[in-house]
N, C-alpha and C positions, 0 to 999 in steps of 0.2 A: 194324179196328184190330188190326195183329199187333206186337209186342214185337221186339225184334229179336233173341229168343232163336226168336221162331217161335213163343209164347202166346199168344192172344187173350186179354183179360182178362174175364173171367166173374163173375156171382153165382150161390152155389147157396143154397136156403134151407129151415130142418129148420124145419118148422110143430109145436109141440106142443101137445096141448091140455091140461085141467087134470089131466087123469091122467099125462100125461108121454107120451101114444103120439104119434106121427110121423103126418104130413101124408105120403101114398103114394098116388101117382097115376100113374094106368096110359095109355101113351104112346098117341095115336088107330092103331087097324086095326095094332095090335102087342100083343104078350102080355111088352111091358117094363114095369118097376113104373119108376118112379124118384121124387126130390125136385124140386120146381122148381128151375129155374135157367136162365138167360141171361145174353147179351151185356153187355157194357157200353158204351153209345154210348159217342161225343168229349164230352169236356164233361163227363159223369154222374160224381159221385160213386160209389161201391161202395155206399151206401147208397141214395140216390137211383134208382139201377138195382134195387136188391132190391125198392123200392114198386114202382118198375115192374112186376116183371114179377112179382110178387107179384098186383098187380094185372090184367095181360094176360093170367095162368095161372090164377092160382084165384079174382078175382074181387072180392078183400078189399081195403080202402083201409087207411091208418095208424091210422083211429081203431077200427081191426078187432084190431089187432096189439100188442105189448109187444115192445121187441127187450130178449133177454134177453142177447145175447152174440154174437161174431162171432170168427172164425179171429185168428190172433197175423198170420200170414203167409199171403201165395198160395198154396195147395194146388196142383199141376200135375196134369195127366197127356195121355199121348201118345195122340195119334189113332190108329190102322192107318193104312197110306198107301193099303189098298183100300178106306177109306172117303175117302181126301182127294180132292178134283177133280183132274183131271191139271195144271191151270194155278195152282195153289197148292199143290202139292207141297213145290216148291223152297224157301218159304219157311212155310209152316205146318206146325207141328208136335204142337198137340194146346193147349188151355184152362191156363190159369192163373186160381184162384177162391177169391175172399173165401165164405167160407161164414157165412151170419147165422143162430141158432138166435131164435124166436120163438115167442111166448105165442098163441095163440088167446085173444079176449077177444070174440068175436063169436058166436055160434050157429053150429050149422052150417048151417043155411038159407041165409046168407049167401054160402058159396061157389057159386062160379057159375064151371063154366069154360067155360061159353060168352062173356067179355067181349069178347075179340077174332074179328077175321075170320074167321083160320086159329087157330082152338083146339087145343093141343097136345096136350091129357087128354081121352078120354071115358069116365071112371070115379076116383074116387079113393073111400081106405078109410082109418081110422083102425089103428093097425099100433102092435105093443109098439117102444117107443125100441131096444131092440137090436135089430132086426128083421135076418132072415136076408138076406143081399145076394147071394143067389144069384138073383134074378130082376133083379137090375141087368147092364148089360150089363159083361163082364167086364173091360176095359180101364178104367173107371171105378168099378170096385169099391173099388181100395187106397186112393181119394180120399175114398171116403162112408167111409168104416173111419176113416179119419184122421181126419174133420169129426167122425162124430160121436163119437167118443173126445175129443176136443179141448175139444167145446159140452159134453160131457156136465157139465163141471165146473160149469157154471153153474146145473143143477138138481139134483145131487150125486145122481147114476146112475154105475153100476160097472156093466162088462159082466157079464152072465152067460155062463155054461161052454157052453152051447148056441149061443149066437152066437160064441162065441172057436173054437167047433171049428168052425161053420158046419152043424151040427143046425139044420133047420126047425124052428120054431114056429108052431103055428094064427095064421092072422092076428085080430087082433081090431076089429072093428068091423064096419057094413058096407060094401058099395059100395054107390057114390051117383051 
């Protein structure tokens, strides 16, 4: 389902836990970090799709979750066209995404990203809220900068000067 700007409609979702650090999960047989996120079927809600694939990606059901907040607007961004298929060129032009900020209310035993078939993580790490987004892929970068600038207000977080210049920070947690 594309928009007739050339969008697919998306959810992307920041997992925190009680410390405030981000849900970071590393893409299978790539050395890419990213947040969950997916599709929106016909039909689904932008909320209804975040349980989704909340659930198909890291494993957690609702009574897992607290939705603390979600984007005002569709966040965009453009694909490369040497990542688009040559038969969807013409009309796809890169994601449009509700982004949902969310409470971890479960253990982390609980995640599991083996739920589905084709599991799209095998590793995630618990990560400071401004975490550096230099291991995101870089065409999707000004989107997660946007989301979570945006959610931050709902757990009242201010960037730090190391994430504003794009200085690493140690990750903090471990992989799992």
């Amino acid at each position: 389902m594309i928009d007739r700007d050339g969008y697919r409609p998306n959810v992307g979702i920041v997992l925190v836990n009680a410390r405030n650090q981000v849900f970071w999960a590393k893409r299978v047989r790539e050395h890419a970090w990213q947040f969950p996120q997916g599709g929106i079927k016909a039909g689904e809600s932008p909320e209804q799709a975040m349980y989704r694939e909340l659930h198909e990606e890291v494993g957690l059901n609702p009574p897992h979750v607290q939705i603390l907040g979600r984007t005002r607007d569709w966040l965009r961004y453009d694909v490369p066209k040497t990542w688009v298929r040559r038969e969807t060129r013409i009309h796809y032009r890169g994601q449009k995404q509700i982004w949902f900020l969310l409470r971890m209310l479960a253990r982390d035993c609980e995640v599991c990203l083996r739920r589905s078939e084709k599991p799209e993580f095998d590793a995630w790490r618990w990560q400071a809220y401004w975490v550096p987004l230099d291991s995101v892929i870089d065409f999707k970068r000004d989107v997660y900068q946007r989301a979570l600038s945006e959610l931050a207000r709902f757990i009242s977080l201010t960037p730090d000067a190391s994430w504003l210049s794009g200085v690493s920070n140690d990750s903090v947690g471990a992989t799992h």
